[in-house]
C-alpha positions in Angstrom: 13.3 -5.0 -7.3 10.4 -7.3 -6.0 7.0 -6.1 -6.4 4.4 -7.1 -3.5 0.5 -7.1 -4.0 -0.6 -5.6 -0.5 -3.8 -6.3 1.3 -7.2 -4.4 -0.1 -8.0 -2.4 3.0 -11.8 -3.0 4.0 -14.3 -0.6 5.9 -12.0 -1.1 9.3 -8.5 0.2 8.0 -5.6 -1.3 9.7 -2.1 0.1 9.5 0.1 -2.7 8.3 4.5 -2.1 7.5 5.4 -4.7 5.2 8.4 -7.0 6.2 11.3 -6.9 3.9 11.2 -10.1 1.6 15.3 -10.8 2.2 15.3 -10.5 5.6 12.4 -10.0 7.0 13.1 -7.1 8.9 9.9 -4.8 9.7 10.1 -1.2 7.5 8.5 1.8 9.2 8.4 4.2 6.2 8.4 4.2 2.7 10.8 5.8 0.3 8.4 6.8 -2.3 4.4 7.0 -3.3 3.2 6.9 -6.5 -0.6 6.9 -7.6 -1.5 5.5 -11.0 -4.9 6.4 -12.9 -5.9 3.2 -12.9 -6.4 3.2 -8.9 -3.7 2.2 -7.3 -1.3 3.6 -5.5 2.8 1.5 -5.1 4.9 2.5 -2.6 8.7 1.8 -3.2 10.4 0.2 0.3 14.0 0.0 1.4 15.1 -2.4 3.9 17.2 -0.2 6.4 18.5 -3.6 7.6 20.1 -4.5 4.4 19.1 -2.4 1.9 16.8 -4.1 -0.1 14.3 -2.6 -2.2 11.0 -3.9 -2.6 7.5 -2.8 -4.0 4.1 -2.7 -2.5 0.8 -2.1 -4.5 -2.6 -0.8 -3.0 -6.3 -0.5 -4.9 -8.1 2.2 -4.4 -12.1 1.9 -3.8 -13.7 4.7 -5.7 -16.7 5.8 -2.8 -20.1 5.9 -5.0 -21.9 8.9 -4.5 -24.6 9.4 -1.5 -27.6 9.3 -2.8 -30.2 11.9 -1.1 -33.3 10.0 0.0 -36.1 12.3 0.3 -38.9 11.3 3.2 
C-alpha cells in the first residue's frame, strides 16, 4: 500500500479525486476515512480499474476563535 501526501486545501476548497499511482486511472470515492488526533485525516483508495490500493493524507486547519471587537 502507497501512502500519498494530498494537497493542504486553502480558503477556496477545490474538490480534487486522486489518480491511482499504477495506472492512473481517476477514483471517484474512497473506501475508507480515518481522522487522527494529530489533525489529519487519510483516506484509503482502491483503484476500480485494477485494484490498487493507495493512501491519501489531509491536514486539518484548526479555525482560531473570532474574537469579538467591541466599537
Amino acid at each position: 500500500m502507497d501512502i500519498q501526501i494530498a494537497y493542504q486545501a486553502s480558503s477556496r476548497v477545490e474538490l480534487m479525486r486522486p489518480k491511482c499511482p499504477h495506472c492512473g486511472a481517476t477514483v471517484l470515492m474512497a473506501e475508507r476515512a480515518a481522522f487522527n488526533p494529530d489533525g489529519r485525516i487519510r483516506h484509503t483508495w482502491s483503484c476500480d480499474d485494477c485494484g490498487h490500493e493507495f493512501v491519501t493524507s489531509i491536514a486539518i486547519h484548526r479555525r482560531q476563535p473570532r474574537r469579538n471587537i467591541a466599537g
